[in-house]
FIDOMI-510383 format. One record per residue (C-alpha): residue in one letter; x, y, z. Coordinates in steps of 0.1 Angstrom, whole numbers, plus 5000, padded with zeros to 4 digits. Each point is the difference from the previous one (the first is absolute). Layout:
N
AXYZ ...
This chain:
126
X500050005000 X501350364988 X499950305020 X499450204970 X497550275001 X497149924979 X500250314972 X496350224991 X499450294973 X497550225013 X498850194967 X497250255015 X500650374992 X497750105030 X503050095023 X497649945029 X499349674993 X503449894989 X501450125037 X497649755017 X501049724980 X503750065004 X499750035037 X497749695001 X502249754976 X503450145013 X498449915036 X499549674983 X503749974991 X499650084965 X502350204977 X497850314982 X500350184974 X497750264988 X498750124964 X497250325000 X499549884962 X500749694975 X502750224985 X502149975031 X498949705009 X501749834970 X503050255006 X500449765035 X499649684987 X503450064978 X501749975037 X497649885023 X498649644997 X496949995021 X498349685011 X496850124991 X498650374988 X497250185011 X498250204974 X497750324999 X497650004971 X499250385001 X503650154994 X501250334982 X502649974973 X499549584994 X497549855018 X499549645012 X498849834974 X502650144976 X502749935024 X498849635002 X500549994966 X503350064999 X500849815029 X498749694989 X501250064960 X503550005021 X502149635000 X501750165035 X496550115020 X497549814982 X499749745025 X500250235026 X496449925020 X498150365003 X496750115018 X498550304988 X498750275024 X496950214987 X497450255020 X497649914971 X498149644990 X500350114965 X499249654982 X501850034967 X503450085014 X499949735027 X498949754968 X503250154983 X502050025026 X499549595008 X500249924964 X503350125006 X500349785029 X500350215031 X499749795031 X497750175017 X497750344999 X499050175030 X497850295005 X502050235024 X496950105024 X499249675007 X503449875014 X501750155028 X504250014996 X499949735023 X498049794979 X502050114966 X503549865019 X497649685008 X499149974963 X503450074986 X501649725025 X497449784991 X500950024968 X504049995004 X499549675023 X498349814973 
């Protein structure tokens, strides 16, 4: 058994919400890095391999479903497993987005940070 941190993208450009979830998955012993869009976001994953990215729908610049795009059209992060954050239930762009094969979609009022760090453990520990 490695001691190696487990390694999360947050890629949320609400600042507020980013803060939360870097206090609550660095108290989990996770490494985090942030993206406010999918521009930076992709910026990061030239030099920071993350175990598993969350992604923002609703971004400015590139938003999630077009940075899911080019994550998974990429041999290096295409089997990268990502859940994708949203404030809406828009239908067509969780269809596309798990057409794409995200892991997991999850409607941020509905989930509490606790239960997002459950979720993306959850998913790591498969």
């Amino acid at each position: 058994m490695t001691d190696e941190k487990k390694k999360i993208l947050v890629v949320e450009d609400d600042i507020f919400i980013s803060d939360i979830y870097q206090v609550k998955f660095t108290q989990e012993g996770f490494e985090v890095a942030i993206a406010v869009n999918g521009l930076e976001a992709l910026k990061i994953l030239d030099n920071f391999r993350p175990d598993i990215i969350l992604l923002d729908i609703i971004m400015p610049q590139m938003d999630g479903i077009e940075t899911l795009k080019k994550i998974k059209n990429n041999d290096k992060w295409k089997n990268i497993p990502i859940i994708m954050l949203t404030n809406i239930s828009e239908k067509e762009k969780v269809e596309e987005s798990e057409e794409m094969g995200v892991n997991d979609y999850l409607v941020k009022s509905q989930f509490t940070p606790s239960e997002v760090v459950g979720k993306v453990n959850a998913l790591l520990n498969r």
